[in-house]
MIKOLDREN-225276 format. One record per residue: x, y, z of N, C-alpha, C, O in turn; residue number from 0; residue in one letter. Coordinates in steps of 0.1 Angstrom, whole numbers, plus 5000, padded with zeros to 4 digits. Atoms other than C-alpha are relative to their C-alpha. Layout:
((X,Y,Z),(X,Y,Z),(X,Y,Z),(X,Y,Z),NUM,A)
...
# end
This chain:
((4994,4987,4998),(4563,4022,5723),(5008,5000,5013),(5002,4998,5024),0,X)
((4988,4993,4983),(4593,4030,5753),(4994,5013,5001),(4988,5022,4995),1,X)
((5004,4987,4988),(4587,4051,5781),(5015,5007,5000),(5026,5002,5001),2,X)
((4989,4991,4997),(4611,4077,5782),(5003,5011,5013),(4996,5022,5014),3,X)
((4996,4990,4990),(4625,4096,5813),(5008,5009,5001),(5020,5005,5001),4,X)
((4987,4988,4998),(4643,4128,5816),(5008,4998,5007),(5001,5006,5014),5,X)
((4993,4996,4992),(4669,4127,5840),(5010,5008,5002),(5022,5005,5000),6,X)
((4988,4987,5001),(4689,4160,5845),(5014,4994,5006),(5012,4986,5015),7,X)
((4983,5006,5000),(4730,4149,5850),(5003,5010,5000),(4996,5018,4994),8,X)
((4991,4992,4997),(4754,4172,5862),(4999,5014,5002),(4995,5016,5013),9,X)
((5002,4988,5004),(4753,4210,5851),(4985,5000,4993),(4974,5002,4998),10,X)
((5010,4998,5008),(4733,4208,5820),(4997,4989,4988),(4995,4991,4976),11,X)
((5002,5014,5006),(4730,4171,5809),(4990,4996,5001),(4983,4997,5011),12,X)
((5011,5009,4995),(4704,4151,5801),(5006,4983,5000),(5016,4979,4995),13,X)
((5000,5017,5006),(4703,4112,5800),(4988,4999,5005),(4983,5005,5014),14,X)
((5011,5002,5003),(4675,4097,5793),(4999,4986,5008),(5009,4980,5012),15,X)
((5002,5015,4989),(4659,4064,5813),(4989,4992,4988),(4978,4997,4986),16,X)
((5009,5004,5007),(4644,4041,5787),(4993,4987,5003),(4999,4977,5007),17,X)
((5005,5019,4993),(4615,4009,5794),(4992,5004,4991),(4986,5013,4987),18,X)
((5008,5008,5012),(4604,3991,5771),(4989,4990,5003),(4990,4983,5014),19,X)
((5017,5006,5000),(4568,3974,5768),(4999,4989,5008),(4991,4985,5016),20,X)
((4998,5015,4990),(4583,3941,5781),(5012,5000,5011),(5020,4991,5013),21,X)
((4992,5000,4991),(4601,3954,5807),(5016,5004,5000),(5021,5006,5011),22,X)
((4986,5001,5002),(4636,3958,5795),(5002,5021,5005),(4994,5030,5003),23,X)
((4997,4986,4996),(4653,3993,5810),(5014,5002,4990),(5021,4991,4988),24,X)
((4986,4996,5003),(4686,4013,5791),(4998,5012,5006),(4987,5015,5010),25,X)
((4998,4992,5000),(4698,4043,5800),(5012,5007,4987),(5020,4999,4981),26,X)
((4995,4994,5008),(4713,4069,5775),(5007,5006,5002),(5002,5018,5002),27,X)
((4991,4987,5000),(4741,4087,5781),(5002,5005,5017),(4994,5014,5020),28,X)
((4999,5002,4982),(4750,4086,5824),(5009,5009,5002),(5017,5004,5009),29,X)
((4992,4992,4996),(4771,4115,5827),(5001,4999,5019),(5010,5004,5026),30,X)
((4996,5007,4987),(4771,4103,5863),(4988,4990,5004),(4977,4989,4998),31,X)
((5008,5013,4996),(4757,4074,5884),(4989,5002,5006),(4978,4999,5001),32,X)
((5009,4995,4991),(4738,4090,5913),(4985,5000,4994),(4976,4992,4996),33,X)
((5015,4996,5004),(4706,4105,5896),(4993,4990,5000),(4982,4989,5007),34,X)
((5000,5005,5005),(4706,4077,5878),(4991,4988,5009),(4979,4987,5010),35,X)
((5000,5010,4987),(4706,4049,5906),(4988,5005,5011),(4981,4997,5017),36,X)
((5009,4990,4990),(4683,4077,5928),(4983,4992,4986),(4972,4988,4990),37,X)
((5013,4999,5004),(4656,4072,5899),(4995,4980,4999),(4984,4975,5001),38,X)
((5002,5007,4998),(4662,4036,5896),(4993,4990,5009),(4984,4982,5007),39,X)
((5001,5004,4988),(4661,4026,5932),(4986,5008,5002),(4980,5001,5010),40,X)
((5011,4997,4994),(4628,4048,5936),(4988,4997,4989),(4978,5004,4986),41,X)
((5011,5005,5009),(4610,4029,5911),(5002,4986,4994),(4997,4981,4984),42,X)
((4999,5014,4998),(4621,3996,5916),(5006,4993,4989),(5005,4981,4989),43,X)
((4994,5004,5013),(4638,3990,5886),(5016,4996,4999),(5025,4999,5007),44,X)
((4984,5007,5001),(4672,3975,5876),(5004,5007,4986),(4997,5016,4982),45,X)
((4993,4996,5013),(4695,3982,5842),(5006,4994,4994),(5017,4992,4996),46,X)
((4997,5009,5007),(4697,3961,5816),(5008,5007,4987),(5014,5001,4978),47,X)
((4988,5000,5017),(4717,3980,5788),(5003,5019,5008),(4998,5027,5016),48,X)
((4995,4987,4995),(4737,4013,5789),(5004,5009,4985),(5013,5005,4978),49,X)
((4996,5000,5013),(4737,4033,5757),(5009,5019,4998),(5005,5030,4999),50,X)
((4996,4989,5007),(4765,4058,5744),(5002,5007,4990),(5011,5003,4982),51,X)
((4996,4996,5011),(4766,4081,5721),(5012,5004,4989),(5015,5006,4977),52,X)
((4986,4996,5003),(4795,4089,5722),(5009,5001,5011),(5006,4999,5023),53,X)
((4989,5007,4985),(4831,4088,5743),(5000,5010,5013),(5002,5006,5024),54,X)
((4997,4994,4995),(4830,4122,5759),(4996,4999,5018),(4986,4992,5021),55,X)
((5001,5006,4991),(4832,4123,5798),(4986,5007,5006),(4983,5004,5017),56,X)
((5005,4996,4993),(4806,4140,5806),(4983,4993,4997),(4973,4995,5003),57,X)
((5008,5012,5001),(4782,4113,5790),(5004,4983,5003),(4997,4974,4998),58,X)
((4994,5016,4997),(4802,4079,5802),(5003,5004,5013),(5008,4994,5018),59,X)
((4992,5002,4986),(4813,4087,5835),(4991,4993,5006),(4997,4987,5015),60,X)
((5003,5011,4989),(4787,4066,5851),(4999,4983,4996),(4992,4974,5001),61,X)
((5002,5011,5009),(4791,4039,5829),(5007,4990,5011),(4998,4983,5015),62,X)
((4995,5009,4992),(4813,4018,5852),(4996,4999,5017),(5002,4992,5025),63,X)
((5004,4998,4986),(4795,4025,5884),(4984,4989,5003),(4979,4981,5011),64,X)
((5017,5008,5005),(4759,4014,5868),(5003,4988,4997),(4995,4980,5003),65,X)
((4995,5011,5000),(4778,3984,5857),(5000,4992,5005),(4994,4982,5001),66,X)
((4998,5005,4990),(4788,3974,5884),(4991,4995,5012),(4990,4985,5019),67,X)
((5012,5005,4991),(4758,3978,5905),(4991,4992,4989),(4998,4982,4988),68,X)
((5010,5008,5010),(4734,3961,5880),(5004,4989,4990),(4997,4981,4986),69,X)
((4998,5010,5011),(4753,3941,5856),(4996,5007,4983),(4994,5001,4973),70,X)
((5008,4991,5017),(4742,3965,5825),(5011,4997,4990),(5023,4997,4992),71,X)
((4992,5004,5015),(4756,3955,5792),(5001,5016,4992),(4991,5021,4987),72,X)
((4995,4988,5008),(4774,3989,5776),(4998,5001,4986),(5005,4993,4979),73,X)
((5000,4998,5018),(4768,3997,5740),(5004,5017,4996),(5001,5028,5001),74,X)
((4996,4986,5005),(4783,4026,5720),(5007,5001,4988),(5005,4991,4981),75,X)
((4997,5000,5010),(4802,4036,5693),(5011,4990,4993),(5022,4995,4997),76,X)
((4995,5015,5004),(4821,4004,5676),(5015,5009,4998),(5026,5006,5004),77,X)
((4985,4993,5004),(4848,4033,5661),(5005,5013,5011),(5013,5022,5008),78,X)
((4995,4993,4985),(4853,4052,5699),(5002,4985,5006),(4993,4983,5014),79,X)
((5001,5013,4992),(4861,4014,5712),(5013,5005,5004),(5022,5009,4996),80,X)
((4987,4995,4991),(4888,4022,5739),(5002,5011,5009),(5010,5012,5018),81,X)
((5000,4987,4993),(4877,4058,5749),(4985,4996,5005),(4984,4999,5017),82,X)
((5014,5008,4991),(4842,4043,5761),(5001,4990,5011),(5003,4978,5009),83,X)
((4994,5007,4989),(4847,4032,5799),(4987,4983,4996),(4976,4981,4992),84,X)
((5009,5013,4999),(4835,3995,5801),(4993,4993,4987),(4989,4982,4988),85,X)
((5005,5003,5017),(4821,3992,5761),(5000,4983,5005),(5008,4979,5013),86,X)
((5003,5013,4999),(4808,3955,5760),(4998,5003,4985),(5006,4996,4979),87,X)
((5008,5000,5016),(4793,3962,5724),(5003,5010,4993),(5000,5021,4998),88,X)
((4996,4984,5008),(4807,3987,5694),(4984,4995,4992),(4978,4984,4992),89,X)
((5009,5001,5005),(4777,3995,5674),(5002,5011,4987),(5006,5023,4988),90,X)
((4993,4993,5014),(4782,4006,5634),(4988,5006,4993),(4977,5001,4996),91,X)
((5009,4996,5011),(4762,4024,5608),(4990,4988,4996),(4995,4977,4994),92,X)
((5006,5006,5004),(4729,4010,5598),(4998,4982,5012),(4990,4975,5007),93,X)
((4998,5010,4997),(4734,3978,5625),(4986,5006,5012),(4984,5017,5017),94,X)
((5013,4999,4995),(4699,3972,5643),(5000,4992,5014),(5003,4980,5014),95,X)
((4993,5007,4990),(4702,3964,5678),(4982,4998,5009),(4978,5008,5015),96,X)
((5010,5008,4995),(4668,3945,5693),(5000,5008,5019),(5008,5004,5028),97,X)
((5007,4998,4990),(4652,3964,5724),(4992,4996,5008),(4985,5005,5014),98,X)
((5011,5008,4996),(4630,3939,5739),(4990,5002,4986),(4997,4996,4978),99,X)
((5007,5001,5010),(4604,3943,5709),(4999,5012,4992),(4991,5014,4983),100,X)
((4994,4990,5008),(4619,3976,5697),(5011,5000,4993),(5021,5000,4999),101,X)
((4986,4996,5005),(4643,3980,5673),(5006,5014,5005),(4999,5024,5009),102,X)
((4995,4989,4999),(4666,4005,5677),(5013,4999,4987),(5019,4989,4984),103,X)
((4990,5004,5011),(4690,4015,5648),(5010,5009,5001),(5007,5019,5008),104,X)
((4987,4994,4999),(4723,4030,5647),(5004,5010,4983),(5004,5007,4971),105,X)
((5000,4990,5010),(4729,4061,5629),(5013,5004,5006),(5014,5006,5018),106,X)
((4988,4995,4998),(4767,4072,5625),(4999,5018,4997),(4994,5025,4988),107,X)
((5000,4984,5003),(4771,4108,5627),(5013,5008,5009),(5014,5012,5020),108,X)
((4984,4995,4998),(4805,4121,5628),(5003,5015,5000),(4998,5022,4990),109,X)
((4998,4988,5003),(4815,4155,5634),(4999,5010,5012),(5003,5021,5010),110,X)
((4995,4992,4986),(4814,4167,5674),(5010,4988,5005),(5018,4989,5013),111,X)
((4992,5008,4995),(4830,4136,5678),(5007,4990,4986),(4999,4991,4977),112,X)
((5001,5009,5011),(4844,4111,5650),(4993,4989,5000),(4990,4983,4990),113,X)
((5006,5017,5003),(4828,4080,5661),(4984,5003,5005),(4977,4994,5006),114,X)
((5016,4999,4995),(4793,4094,5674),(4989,4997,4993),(4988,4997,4981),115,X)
((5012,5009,5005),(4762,4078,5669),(4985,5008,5007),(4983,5015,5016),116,X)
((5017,4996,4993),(4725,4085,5675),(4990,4990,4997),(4986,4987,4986),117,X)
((5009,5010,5003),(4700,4061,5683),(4987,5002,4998),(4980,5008,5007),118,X)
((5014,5001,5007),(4670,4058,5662),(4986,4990,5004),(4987,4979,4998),119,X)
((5011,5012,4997),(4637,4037,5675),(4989,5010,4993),(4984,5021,4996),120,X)
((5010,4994,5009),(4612,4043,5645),(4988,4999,5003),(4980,5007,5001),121,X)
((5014,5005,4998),(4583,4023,5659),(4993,5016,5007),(4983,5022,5004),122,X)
((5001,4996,4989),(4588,4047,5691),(5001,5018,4993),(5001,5027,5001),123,X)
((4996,4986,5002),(4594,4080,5669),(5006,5005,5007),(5002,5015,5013),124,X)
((4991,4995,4989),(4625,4085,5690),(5014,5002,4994),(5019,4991,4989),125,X)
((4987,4996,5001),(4660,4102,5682),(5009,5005,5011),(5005,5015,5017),126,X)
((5001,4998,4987),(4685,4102,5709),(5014,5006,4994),(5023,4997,4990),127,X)
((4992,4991,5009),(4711,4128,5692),(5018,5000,5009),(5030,5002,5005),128,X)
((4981,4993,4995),(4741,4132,5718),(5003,5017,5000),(4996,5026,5002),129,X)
((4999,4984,5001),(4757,4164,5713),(5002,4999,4982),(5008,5007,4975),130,X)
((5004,4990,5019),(4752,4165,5671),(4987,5007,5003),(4986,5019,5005),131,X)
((5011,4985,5006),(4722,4180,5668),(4990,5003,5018),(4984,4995,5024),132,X)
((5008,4994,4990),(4707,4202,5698),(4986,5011,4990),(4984,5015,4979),133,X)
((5012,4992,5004),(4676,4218,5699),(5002,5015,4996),(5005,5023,5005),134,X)
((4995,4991,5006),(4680,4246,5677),(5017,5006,4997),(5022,5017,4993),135,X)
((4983,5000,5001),(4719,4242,5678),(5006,4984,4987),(5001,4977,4978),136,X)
((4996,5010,5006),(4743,4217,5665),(5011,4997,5013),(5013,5006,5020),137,X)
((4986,4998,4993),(4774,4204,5686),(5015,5005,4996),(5018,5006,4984),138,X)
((4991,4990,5007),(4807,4222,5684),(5008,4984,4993),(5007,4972,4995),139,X)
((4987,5012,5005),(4837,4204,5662),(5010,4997,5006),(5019,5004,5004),140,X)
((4992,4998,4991),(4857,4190,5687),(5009,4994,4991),(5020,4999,4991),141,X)
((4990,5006,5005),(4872,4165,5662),(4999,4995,4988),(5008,4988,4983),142,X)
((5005,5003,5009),(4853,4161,5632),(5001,5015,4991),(5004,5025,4996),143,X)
((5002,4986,5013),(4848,4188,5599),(4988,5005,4998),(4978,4999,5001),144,X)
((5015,4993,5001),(4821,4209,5592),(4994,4990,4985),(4982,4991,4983),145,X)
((5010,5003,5007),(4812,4189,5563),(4999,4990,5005),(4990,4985,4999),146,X)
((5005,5010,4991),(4810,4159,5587),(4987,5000,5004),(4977,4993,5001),147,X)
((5012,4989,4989),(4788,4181,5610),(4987,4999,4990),(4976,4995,4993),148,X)
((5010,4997,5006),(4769,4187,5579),(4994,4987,4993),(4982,4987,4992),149,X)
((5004,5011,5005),(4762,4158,5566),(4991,4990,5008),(4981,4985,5004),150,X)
((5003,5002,4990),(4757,4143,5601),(4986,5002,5000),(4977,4994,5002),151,X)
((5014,4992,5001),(4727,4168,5596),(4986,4994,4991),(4974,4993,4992),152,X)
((5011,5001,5014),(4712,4160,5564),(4995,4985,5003),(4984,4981,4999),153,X)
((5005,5013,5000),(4709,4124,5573),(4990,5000,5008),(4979,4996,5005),154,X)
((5012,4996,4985),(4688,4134,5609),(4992,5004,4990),(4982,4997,4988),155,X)
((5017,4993,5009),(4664,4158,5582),(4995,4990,4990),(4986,4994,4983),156,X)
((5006,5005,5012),(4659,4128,5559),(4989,4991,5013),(4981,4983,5009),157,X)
((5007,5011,4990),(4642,4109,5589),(4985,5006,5004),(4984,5018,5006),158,X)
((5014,4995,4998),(4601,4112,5595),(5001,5012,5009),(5011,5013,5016),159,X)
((5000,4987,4995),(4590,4151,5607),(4995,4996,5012),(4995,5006,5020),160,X)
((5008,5000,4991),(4571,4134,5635),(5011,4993,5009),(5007,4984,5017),161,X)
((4991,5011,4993),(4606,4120,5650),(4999,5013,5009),(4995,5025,5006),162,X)
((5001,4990,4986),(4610,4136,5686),(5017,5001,5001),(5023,4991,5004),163,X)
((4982,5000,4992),(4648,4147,5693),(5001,5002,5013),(4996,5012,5018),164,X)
((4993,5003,4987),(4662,4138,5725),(5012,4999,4997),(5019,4989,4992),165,X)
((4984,4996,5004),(4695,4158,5726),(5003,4998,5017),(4997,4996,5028),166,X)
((4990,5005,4984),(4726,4155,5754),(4998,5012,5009),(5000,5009,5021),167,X)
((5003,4990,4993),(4716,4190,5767),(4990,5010,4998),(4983,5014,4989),168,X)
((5009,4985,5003),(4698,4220,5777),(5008,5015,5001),(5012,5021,5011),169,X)
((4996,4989,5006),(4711,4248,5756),(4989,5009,4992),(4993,5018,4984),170,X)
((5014,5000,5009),(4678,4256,5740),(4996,5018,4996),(4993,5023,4986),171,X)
((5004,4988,4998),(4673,4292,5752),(5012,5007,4993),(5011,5014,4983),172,X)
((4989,4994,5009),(4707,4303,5741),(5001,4998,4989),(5006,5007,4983),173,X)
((5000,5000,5015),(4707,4291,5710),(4990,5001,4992),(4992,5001,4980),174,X)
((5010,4993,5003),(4675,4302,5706),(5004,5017,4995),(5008,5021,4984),175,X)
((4992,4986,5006),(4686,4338,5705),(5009,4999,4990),(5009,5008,4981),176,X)
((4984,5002,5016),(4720,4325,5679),(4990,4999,4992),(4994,5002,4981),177,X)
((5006,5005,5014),(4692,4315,5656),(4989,5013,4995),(4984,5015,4984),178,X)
((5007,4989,5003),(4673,4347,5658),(5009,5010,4995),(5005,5017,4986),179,X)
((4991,4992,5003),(4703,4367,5653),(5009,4998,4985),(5018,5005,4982),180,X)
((4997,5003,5005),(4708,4348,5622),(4987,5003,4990),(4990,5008,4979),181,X)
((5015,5002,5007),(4667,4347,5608),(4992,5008,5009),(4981,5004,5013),182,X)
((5011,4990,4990),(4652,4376,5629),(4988,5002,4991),(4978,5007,4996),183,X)
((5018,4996,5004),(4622,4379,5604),(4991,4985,5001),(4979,4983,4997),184,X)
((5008,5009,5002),(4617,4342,5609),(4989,4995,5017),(4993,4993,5028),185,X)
((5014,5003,4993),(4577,4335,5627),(5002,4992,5008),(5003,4993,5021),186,X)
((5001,5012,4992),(4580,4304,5636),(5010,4996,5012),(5010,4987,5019),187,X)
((4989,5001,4990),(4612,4311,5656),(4996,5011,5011),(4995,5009,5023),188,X)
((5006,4990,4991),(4600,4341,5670),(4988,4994,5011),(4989,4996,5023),189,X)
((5005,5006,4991),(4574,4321,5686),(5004,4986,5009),(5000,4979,5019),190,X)
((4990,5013,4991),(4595,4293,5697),(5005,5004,5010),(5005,4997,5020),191,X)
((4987,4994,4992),(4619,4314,5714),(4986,5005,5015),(4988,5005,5027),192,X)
((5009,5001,4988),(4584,4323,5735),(4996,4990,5009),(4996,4989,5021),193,X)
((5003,5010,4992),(4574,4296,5742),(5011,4992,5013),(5009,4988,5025),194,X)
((4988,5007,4997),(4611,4283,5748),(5001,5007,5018),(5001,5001,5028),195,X)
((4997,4994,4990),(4614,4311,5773),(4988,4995,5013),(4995,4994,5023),196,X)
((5009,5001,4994),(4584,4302,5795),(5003,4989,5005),(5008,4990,5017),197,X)
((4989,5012,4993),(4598,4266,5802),(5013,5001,5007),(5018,4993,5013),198,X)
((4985,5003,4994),(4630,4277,5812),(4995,5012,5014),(5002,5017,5022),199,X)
((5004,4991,4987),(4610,4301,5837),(4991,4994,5009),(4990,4997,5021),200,X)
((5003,5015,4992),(4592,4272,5847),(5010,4994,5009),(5008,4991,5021),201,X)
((4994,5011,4998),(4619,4253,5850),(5001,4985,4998),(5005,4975,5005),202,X)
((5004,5016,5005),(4611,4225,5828),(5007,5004,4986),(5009,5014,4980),203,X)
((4994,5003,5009),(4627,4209,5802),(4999,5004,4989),(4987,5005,4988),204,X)
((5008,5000,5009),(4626,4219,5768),(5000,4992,4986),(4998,4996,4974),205,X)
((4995,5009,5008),(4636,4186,5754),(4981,4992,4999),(4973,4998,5007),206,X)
((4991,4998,5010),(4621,4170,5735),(4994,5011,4991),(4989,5021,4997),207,X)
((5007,4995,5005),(4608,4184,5704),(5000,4992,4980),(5007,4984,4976),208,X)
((5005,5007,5014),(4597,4172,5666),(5016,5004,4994),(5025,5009,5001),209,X)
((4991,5003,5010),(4624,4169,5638),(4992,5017,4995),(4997,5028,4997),210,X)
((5010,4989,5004),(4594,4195,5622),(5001,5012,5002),(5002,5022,4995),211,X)
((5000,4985,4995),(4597,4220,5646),(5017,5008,4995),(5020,5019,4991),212,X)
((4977,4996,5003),(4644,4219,5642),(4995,5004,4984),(4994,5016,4984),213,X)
((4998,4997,5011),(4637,4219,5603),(4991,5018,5000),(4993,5026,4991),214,X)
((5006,4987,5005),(4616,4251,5606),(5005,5012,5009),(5001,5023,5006),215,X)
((4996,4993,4994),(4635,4268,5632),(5018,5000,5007),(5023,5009,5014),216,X)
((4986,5005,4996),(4670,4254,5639),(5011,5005,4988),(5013,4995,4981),217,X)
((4996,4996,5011),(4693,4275,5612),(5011,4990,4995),(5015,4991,4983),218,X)
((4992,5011,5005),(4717,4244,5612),(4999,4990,4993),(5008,4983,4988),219,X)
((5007,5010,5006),(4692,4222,5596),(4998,5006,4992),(4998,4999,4982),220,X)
((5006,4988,5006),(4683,4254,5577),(5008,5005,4986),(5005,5010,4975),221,X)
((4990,4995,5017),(4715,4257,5554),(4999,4996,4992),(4996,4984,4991),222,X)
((5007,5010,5016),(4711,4252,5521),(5015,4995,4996),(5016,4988,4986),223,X)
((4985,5004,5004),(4752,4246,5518),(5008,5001,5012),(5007,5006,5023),224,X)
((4988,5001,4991),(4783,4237,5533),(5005,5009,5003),(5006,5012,5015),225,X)
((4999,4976,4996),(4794,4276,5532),(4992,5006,5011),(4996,5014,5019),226,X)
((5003,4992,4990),(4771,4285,5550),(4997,4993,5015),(4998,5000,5026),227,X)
((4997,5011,4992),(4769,4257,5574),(5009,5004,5008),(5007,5008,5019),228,X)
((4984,4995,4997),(4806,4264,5579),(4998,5014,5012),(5001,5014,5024),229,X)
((5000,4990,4996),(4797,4301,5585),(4993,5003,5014),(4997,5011,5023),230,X)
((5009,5002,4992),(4770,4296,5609),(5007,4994,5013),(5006,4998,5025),231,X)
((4995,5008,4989),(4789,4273,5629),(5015,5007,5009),(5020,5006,5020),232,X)
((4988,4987,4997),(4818,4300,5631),(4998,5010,5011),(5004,5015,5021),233,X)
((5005,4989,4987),(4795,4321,5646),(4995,5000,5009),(4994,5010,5016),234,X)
((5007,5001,4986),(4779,4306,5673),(5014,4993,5007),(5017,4992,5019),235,X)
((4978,5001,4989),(4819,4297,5686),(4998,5013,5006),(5005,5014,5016),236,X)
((4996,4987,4994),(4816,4332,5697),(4989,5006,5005),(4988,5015,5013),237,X)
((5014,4991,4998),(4783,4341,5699),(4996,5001,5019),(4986,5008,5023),238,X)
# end
């Protein structure tokens, strides 16, 4: 099983700090270096791999910094190769990329970005989404189609209910409300959005969460069609 670390980035980023059983460290998504280097350096650790989901800057900007200090081997999406600073490694649909004694697998999911990927570690019940699928959201279409987007989707819900999503941000509470405003008679949202609220009054994360929980309260996983998919996704542009 990997140990997984939250680390807050920027505004409202996460990336994640991953060590594996025999030692091996990645980071997921470095929207800058600092934190990053701050968590490393105070836990004695170095950075053996760097993983992107995708090209945008506000998950690669520390990619060349971490690099540099550590020697980290870059990985990311094989079809963003050129908009990913530093890429050592493109990585394609279905291609299984060896963790120290984890697999991890590469899932293409097109549609906030064209070449975005999300890394899958089954042993570890771990999904590490990027900006496709947020907790109770989806990401917007910066450059892909909604039936991208949608599709993107259906592949994430065909994956075990006991998978944990680890998405690029915390949007949780606001899109909590978009999904109520969509399913106000639905329970299980109604108590989410409680719960949801109590962490963010904490001040704690409200990553991650089950596959389980998104299918029963996330109305993006929720559509039964591309129509409404579509429509859904229309509406939280404005919401």
């Amino acid at each position: 099983m990997i140990d997984v670390t939250i680390i807050p980035v920027l505004e409202d980023n996460y990336a994640y700090l991953l060590l594996s059983q025999d030692g091996l460290t990645a980071v997921v998504d470095p929207g800058e270096a600092g934190p990053i280097i701050d968590y490393l350096e105070a836990n004695a650790l170095t950075l053996d791999y760097i993983l992107n989901t995708h090209h945008h800057g506000d998950h690669t900007a520390g990619n060349a910094a971490l690099k540099k200090k550590y020697g980290s081997t870059v990985l990311g999406p094989e079809k963003e190769r050129g908009r990913i600073p530093v890429l050592d490694r493109g990585l394609s649909e279905g291609e299984v990329f060896s963790f120290g004694q984890e697999e991890m697998k590469i899932m293409e999911t097109p549609g906030h970005t064209l070449g975005a990927i999300c890394f899958y570690f089954p042993d570890s019940h771990c999904l590490f989404t990027g900006d496709t699928l947020f907790l109770m959201g989806c990401g917007r279409l910066f450059e892909g189609t909604p039936a991208q987007m949608y599709q993107s989707l259906k592949k994430i819900t065909a994956l075990p209910d006991d998978v944990l999503i680890y998405c690029g941000h915390e949007y949780t509470l606001e899109a909590t409300d978009f999904c109520l405003s969509i399913e106000p008679d639905n329970e299980a949202l109604k108590k989410r959005q409680k719960d949801i609220r109590v962490l963010d009054q904490q001040k704690k994360p409200t990553v991650p969460a089950t596959l389980r929980i998104e299918k029963d309260t996330n109305v993006f996983l929720r559509a039964k069609t591309l129509e409404q998919f579509t429509e859904y996704r229309e509406k939280r542009n404005v919401f």
